[in-house]
N, CA, C and O atoms as a Tripos MOL2 file, in Angstrom:
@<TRIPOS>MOLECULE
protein
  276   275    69     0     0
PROTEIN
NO_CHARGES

@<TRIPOS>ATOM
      1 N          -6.1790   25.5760   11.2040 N.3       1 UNK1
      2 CA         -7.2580   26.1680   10.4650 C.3       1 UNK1
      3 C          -6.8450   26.2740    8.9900 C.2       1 UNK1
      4 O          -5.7610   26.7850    8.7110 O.2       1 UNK1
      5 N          -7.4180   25.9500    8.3240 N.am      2 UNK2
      6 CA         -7.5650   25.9780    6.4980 C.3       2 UNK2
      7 C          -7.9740   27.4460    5.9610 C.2       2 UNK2
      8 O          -9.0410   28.0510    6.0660 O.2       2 UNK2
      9 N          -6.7440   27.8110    5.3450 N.am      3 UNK3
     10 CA         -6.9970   29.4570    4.7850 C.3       3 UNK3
     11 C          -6.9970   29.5110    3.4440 C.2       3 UNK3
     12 O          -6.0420   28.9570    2.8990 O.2       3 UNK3
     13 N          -7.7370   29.9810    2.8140 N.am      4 UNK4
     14 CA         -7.3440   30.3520    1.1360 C.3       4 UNK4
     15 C          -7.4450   31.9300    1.3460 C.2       4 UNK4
     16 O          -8.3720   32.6780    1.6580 O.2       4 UNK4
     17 N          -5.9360   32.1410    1.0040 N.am      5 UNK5
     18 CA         -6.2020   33.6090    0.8290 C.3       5 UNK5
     19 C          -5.6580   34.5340   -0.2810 C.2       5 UNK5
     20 O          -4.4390   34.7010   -0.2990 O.2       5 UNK5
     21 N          -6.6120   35.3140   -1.4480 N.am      6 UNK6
     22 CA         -6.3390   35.7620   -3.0440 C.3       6 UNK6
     23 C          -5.7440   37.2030   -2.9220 C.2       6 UNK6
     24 O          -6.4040   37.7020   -2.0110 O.2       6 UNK6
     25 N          -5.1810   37.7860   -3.1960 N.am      7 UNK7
     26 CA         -4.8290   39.0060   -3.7190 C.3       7 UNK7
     27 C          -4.9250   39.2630   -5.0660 C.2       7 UNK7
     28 O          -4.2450   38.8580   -6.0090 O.2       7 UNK7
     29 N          -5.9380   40.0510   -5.0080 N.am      8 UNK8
     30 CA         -5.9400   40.6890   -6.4690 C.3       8 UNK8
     31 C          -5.6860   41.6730   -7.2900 C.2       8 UNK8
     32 O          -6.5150   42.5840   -7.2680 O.2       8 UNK8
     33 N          -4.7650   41.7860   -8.0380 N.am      9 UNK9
     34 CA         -4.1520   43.2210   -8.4410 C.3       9 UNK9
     35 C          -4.4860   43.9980   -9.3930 C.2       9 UNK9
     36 O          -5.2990   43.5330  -10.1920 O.2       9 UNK9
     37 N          -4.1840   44.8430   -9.5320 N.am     10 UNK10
     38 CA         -4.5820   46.0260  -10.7430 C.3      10 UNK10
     39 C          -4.6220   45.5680  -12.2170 C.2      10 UNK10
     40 O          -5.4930   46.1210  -12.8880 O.2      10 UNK10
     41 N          -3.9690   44.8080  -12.7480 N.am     11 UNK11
     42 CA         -3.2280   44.1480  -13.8020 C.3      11 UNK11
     43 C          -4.2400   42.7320  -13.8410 C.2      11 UNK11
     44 O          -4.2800   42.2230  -14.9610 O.2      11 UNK11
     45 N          -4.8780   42.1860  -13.0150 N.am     12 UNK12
     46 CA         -5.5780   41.2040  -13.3450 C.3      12 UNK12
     47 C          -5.2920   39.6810  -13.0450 C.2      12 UNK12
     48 O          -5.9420   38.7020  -13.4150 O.2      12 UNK12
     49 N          -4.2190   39.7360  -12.3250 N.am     13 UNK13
     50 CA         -3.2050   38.9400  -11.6300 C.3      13 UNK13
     51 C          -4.5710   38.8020  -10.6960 C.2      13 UNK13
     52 O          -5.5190   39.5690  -10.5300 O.2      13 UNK13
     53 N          -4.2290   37.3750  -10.1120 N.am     14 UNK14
     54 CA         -4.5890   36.5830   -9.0710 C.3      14 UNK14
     55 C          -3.4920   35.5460   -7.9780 C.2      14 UNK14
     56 O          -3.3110   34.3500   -8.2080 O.2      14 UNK14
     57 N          -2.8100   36.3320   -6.7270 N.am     15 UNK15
     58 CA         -1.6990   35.4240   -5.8380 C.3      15 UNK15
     59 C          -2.4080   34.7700   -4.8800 C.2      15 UNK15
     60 O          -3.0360   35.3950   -4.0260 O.2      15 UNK15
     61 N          -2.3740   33.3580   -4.9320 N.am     16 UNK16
     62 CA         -3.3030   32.6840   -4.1510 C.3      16 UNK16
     63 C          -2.4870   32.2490   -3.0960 C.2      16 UNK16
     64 O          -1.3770   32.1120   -3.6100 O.2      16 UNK16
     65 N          -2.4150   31.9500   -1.8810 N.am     17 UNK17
     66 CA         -1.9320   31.6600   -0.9450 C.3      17 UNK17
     67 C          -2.8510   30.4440    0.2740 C.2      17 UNK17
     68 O          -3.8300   30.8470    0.9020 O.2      17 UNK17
     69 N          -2.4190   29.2480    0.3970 N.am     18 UNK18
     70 CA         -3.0790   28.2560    0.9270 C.3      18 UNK18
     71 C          -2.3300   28.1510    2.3020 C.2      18 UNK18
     72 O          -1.1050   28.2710    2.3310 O.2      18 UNK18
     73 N          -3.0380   27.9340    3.4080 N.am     19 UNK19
     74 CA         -2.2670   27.4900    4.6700 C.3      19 UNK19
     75 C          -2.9420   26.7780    5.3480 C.2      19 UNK19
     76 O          -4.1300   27.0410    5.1660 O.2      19 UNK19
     77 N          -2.7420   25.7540    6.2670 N.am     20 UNK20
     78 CA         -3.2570   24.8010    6.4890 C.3      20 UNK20
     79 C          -3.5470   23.3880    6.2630 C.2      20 UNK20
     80 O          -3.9680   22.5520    7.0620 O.2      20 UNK20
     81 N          -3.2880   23.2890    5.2000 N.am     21 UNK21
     82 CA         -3.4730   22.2570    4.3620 C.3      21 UNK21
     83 C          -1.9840   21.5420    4.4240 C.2      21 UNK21
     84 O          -0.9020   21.9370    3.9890 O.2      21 UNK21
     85 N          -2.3850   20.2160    5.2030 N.am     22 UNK22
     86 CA         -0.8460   19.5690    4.2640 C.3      22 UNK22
     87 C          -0.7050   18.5290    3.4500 C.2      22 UNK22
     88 O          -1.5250   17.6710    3.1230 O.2      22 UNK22
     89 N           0.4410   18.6840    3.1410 N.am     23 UNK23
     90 CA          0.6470   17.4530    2.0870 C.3      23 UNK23
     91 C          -0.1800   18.2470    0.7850 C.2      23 UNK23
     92 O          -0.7330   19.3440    0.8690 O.2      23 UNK23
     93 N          -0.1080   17.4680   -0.2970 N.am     24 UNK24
     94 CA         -0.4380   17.7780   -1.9470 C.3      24 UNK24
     95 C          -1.9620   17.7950   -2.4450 C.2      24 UNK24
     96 O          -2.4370   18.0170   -3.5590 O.2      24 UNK24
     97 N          -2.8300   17.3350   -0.6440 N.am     25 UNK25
     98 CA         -4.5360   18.1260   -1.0460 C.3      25 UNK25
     99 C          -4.7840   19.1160   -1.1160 C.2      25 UNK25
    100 O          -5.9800   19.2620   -1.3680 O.2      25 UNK25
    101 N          -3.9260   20.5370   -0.9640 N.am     26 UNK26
    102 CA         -4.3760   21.6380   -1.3200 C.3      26 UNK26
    103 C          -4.5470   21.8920   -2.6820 C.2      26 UNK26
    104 O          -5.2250   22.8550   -3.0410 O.2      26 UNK26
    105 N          -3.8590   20.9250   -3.7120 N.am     27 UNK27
    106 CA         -4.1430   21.0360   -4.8110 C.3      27 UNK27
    107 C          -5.2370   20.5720   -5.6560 C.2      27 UNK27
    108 O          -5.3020   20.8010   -6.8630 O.2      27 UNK27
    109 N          -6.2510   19.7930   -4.8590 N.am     28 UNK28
    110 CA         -7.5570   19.3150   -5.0440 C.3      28 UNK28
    111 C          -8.2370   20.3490   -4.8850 C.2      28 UNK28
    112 O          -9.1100   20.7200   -5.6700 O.2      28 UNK28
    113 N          -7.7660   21.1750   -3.4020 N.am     29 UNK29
    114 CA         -8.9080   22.1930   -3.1900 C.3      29 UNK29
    115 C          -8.8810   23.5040   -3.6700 C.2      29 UNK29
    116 O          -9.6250   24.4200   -3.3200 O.2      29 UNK29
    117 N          -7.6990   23.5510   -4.7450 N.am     30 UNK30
    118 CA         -7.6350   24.7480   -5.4630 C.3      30 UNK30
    119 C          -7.9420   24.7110   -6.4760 C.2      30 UNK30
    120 O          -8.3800   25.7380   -6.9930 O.2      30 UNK30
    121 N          -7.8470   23.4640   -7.2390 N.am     31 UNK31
    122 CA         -8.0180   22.9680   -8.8850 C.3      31 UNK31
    123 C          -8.9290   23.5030   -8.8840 C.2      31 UNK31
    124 O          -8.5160   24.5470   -9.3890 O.2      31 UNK31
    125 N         -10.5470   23.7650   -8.6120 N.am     32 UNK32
    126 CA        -11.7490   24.2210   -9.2520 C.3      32 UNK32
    127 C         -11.3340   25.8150   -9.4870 C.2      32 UNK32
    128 O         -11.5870   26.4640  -10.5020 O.2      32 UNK32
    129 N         -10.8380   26.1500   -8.6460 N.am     33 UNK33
    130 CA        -10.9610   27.7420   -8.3790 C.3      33 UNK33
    131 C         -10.0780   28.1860   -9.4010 C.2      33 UNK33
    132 O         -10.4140   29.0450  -10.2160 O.2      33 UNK33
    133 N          -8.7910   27.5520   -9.3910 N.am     34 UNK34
    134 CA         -7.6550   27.4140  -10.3750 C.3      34 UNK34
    135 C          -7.9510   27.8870  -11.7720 C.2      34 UNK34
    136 O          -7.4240   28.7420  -12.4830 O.2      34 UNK34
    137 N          -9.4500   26.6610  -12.0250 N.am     35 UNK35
    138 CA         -9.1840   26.4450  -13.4860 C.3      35 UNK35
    139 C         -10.5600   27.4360  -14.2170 C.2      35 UNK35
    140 O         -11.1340   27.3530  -15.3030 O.2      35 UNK35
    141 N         -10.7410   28.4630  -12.9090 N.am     36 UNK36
    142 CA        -12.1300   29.4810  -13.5540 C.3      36 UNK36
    143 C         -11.2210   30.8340  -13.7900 C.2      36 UNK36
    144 O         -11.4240   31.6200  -14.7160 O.2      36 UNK36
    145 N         -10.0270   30.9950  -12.6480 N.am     37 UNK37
    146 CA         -9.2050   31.9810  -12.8840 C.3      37 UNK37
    147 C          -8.9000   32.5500  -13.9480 C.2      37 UNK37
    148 O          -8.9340   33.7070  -14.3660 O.2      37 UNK37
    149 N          -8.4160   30.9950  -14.5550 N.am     38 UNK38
    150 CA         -7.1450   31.1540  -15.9620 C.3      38 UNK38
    151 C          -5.7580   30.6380  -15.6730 C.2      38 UNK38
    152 O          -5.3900   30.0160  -14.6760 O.2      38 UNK38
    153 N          -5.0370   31.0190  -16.7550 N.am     39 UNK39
    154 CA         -3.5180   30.1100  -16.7960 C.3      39 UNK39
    155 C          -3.0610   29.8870  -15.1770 C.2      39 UNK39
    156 O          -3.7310   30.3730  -14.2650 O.2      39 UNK39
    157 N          -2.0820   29.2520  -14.9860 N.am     40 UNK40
    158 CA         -1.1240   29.0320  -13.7670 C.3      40 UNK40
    159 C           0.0700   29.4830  -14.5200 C.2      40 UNK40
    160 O           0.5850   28.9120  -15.4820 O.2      40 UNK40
    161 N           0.4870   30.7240  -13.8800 N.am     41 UNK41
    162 CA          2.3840   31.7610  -14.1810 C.3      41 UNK41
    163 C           3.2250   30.4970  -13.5070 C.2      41 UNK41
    164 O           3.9300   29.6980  -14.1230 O.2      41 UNK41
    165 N           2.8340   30.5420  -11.3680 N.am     42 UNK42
    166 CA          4.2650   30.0130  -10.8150 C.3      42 UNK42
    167 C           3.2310   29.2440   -9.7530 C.2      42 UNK42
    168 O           2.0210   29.4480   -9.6580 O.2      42 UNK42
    169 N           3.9550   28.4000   -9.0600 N.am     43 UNK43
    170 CA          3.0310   27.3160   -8.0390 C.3      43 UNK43
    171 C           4.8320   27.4160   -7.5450 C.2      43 UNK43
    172 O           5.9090   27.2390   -8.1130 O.2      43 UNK43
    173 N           4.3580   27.8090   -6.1400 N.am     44 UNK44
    174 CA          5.5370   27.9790   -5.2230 C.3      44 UNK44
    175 C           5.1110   27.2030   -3.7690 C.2      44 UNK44
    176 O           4.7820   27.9000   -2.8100 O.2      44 UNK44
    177 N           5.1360   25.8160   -3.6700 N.am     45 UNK45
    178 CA          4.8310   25.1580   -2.5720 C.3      45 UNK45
    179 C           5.2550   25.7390   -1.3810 C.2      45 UNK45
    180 O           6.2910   26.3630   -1.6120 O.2      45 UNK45
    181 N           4.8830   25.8300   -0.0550 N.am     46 UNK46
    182 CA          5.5000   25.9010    1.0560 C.3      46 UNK46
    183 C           5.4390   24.4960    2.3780 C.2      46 UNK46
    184 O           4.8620   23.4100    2.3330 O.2      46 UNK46
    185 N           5.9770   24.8880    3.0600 N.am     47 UNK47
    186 CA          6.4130   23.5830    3.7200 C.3      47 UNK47
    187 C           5.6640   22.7880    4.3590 C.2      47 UNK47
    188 O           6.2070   21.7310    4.6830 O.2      47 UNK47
    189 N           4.3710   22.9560    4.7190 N.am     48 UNK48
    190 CA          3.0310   22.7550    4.5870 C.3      48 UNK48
    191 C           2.6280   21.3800    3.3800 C.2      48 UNK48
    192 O           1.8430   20.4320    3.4260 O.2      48 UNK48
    193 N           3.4500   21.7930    2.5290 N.am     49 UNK49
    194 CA          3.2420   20.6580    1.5620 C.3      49 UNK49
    195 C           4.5000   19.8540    1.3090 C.2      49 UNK49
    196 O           4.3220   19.0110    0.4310 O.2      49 UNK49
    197 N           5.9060   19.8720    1.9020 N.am     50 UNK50
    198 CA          5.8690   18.9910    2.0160 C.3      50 UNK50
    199 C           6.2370   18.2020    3.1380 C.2      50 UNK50
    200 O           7.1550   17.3820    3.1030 O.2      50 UNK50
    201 N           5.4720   18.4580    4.2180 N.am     51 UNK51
    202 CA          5.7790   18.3270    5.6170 C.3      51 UNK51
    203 C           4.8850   16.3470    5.5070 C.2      51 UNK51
    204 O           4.9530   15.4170    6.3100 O.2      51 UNK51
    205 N           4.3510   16.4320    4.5090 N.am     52 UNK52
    206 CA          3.2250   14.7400    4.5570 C.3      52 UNK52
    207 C           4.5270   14.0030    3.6220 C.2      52 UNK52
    208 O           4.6300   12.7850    3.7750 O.2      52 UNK52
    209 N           5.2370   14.4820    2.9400 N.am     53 UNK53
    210 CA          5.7550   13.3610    2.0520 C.3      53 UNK53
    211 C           6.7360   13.4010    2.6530 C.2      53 UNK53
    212 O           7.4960   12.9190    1.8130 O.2      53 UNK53
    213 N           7.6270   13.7100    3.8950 N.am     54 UNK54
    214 CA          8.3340   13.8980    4.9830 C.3      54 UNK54
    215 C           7.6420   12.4710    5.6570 C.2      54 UNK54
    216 O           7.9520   11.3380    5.2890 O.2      54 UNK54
    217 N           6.9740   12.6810    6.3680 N.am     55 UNK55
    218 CA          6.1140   11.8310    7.3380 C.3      55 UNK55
    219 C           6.0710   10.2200    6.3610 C.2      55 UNK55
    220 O           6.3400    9.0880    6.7640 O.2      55 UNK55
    221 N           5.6940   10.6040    5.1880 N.am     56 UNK56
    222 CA          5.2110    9.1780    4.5650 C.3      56 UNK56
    223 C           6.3030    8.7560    3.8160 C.2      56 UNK56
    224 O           6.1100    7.9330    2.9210 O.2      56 UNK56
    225 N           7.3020    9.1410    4.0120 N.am     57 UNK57
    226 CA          9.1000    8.9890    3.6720 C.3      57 UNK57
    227 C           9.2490    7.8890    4.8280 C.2      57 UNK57
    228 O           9.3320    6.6740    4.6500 O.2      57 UNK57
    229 N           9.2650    8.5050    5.9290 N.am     58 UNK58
    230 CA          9.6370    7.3430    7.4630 C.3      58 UNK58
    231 C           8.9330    6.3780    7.6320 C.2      58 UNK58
    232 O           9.2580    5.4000    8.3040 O.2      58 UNK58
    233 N           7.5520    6.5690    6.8650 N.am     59 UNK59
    234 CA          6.3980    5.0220    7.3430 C.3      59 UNK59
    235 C           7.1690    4.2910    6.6190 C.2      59 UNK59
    236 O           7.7940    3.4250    7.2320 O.2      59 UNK59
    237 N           7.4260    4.4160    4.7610 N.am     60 UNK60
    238 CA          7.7290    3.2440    4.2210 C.3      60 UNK60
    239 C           8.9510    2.6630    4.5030 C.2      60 UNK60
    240 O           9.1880    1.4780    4.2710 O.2      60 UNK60
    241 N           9.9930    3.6860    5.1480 N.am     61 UNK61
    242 CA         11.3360    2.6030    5.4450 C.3      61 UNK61
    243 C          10.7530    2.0120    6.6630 C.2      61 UNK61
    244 O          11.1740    0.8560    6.6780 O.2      61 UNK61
    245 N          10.1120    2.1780    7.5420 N.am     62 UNK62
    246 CA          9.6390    1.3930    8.7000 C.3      62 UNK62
    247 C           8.6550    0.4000    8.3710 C.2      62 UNK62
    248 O           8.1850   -0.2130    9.3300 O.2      62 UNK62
    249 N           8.3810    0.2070    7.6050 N.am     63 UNK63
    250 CA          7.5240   -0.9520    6.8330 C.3      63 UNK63
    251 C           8.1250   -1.6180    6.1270 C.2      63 UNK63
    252 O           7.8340   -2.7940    5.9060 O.2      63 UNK63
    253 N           9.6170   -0.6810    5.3470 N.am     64 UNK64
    254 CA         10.7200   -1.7370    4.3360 C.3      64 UNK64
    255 C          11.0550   -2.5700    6.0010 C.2      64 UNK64
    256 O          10.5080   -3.6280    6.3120 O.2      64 UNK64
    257 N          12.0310   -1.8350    6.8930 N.am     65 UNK65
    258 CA         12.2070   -2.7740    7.7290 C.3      65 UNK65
    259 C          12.0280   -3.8620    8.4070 C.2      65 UNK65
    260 O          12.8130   -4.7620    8.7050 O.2      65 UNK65
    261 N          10.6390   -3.6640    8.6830 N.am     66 UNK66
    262 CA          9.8330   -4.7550    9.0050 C.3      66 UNK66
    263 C           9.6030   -5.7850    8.2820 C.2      66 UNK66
    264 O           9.8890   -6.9020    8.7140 O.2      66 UNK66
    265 N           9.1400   -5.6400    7.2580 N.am     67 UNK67
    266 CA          9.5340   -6.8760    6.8450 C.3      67 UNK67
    267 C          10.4770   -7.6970    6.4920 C.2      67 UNK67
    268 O          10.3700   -8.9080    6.3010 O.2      67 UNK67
    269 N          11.5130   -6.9620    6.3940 N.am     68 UNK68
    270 CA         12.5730   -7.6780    6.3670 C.3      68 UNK68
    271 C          13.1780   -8.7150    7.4030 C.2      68 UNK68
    272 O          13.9740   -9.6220    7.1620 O.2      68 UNK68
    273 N          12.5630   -8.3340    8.7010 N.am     69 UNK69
    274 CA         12.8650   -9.3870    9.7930 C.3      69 UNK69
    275 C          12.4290  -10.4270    9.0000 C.2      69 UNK69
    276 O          12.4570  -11.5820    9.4260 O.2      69 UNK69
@<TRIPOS>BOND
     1     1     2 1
     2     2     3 1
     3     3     4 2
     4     3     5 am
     5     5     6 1
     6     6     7 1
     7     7     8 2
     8     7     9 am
     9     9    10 1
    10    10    11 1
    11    11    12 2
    12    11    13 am
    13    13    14 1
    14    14    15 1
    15    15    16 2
    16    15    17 am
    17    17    18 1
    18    18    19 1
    19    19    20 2
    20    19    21 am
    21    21    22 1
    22    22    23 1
    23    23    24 2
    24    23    25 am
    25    25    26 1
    26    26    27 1
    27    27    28 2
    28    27    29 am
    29    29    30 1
    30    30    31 1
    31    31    32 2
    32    31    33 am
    33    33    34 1
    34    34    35 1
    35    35    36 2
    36    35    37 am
    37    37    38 1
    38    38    39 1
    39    39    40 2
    40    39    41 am
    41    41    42 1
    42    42    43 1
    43    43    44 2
    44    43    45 am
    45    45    46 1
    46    46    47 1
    47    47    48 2
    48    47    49 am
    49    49    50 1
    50    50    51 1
    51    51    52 2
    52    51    53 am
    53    53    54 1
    54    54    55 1
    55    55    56 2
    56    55    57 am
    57    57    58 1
    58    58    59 1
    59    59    60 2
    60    59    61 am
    61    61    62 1
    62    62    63 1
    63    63    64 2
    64    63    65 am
    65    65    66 1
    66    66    67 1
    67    67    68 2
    68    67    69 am
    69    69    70 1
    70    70    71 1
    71    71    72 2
    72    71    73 am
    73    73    74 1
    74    74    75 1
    75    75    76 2
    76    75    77 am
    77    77    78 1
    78    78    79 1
    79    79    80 2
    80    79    81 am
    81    81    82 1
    82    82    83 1
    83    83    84 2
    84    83    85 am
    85    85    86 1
    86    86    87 1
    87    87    88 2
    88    87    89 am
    89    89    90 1
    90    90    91 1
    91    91    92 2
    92    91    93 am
    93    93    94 1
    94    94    95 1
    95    95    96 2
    96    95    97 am
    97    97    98 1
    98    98    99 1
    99    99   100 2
   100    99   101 am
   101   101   102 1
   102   102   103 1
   103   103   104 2
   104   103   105 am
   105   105   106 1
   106   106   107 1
   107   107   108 2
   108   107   109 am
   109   109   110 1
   110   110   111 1
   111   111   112 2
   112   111   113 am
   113   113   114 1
   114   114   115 1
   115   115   116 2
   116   115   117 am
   117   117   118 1
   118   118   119 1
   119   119   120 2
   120   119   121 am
   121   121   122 1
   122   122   123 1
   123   123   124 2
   124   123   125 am
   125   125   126 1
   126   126   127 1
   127   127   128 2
   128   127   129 am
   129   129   130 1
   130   130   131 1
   131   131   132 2
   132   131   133 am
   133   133   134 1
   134   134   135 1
   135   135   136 2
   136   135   137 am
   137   137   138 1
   138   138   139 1
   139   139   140 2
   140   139   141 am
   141   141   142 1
   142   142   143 1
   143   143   144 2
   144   143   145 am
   145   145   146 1
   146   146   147 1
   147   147   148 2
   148   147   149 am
   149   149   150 1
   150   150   151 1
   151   151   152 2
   152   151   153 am
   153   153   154 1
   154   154   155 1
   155   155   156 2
   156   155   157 am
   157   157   158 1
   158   158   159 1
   159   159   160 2
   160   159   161 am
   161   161   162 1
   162   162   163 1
   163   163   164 2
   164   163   165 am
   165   165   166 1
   166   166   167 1
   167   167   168 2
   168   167   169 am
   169   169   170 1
   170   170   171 1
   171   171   172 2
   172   171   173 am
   173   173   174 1
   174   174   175 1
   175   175   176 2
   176   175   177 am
   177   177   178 1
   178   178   179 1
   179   179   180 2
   180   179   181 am
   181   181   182 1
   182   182   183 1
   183   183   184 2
   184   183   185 am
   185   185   186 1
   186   186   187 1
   187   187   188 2
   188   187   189 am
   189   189   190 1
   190   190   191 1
   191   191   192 2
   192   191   193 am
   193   193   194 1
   194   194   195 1
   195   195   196 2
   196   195   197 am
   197   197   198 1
   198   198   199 1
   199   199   200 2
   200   199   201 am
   201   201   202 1
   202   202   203 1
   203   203   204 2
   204   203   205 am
   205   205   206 1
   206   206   207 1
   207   207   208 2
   208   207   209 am
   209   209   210 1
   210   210   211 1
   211   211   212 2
   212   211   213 am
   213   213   214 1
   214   214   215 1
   215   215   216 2
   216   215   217 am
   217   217   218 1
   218   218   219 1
   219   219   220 2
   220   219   221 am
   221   221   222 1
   222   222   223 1
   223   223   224 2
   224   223   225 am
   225   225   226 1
   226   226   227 1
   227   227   228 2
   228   227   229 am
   229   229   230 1
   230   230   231 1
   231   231   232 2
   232   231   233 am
   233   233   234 1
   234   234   235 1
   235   235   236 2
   236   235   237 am
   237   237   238 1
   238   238   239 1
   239   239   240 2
   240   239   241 am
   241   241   242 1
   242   242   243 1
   243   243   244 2
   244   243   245 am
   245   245   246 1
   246   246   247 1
   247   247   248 2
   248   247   249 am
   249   249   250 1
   250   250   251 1
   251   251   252 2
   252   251   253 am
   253   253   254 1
   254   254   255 1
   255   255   256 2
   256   255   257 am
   257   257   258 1
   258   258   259 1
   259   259   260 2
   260   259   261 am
   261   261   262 1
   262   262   263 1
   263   263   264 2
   264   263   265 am
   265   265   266 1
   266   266   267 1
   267   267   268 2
   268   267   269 am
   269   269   270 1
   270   270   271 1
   271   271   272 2
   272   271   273 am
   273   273   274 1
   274   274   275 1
   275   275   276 2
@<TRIPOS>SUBSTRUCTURE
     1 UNK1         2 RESIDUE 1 A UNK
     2 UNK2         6 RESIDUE 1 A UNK
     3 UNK3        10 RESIDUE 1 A UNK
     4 UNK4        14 RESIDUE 1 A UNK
     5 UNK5        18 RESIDUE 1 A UNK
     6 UNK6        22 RESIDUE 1 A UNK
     7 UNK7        26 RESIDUE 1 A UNK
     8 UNK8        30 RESIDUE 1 A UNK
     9 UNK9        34 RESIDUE 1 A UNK
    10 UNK10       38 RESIDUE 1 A UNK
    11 UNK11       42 RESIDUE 1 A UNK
    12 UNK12       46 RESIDUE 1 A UNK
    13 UNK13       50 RESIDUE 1 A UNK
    14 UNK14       54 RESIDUE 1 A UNK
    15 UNK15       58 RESIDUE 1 A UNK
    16 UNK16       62 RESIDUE 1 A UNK
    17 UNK17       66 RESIDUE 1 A UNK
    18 UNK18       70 RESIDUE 1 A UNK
    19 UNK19       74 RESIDUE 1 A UNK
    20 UNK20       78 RESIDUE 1 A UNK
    21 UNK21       82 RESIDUE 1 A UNK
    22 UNK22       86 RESIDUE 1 A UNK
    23 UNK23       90 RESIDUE 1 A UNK
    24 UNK24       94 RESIDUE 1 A UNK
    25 UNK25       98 RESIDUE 1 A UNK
    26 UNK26      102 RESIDUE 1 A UNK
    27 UNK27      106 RESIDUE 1 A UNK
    28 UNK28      110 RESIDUE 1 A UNK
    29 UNK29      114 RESIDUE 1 A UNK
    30 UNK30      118 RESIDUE 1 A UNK
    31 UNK31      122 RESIDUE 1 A UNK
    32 UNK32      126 RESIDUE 1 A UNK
    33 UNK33      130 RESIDUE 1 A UNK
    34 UNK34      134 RESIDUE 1 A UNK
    35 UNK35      138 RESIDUE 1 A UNK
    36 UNK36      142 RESIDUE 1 A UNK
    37 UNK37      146 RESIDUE 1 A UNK
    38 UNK38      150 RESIDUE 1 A UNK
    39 UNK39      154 RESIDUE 1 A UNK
    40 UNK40      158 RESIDUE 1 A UNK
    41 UNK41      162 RESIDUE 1 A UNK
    42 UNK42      166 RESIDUE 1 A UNK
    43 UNK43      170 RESIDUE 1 A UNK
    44 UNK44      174 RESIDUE 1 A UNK
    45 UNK45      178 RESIDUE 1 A UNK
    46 UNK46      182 RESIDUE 1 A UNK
    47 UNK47      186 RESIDUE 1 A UNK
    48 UNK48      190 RESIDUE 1 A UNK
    49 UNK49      194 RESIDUE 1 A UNK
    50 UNK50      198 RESIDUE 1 A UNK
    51 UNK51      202 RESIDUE 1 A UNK
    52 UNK52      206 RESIDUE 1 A UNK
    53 UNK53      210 RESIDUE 1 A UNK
    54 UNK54      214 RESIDUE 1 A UNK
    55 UNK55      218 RESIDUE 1 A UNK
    56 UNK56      222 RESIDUE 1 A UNK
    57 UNK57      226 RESIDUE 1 A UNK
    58 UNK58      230 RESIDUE 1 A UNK
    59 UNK59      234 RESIDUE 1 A UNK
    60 UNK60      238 RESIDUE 1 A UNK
    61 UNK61      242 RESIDUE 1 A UNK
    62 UNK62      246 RESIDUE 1 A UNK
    63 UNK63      250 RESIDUE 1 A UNK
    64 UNK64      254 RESIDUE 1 A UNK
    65 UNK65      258 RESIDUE 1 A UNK
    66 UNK66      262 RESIDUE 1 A UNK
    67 UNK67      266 RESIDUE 1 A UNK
    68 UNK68      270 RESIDUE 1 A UNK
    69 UNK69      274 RESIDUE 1 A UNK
């Protein structure tokens, strides 16, 4: 399941927290919201993101391999 979830604090701060999402499209689906907020402080990925460039790490050596036969 796909979560966006904001905390908003006294101070005017906005901590956004994404789950669900993997790989580096959560950053498509935050950019709009992102850029009505205001600045970006810290972008602290979790493993969620990079659990796809993991995965698409092993396709291309298995595709370098292959062709190499």
């Amino acid at each position: 399941m796909e979560t966006l979830e904001f905390i908003i604090y006294p101070d005017g701060r906005v901590q956004e927290k994404v789950t669900g999402i993997i790989g580096a499209s959560c950053a498509e689906v935050t950019a709009a919201i992102e850029a009505q907020l205001g600045i970006v402080l810290s972008n602290e990925p979790t493993s969620e993101f990079f659990a796809a460039q993991v995965q698409q790490s092993g396709l291309e050596n298995t595709q370098t391999t292959f062709s190499d036969w």
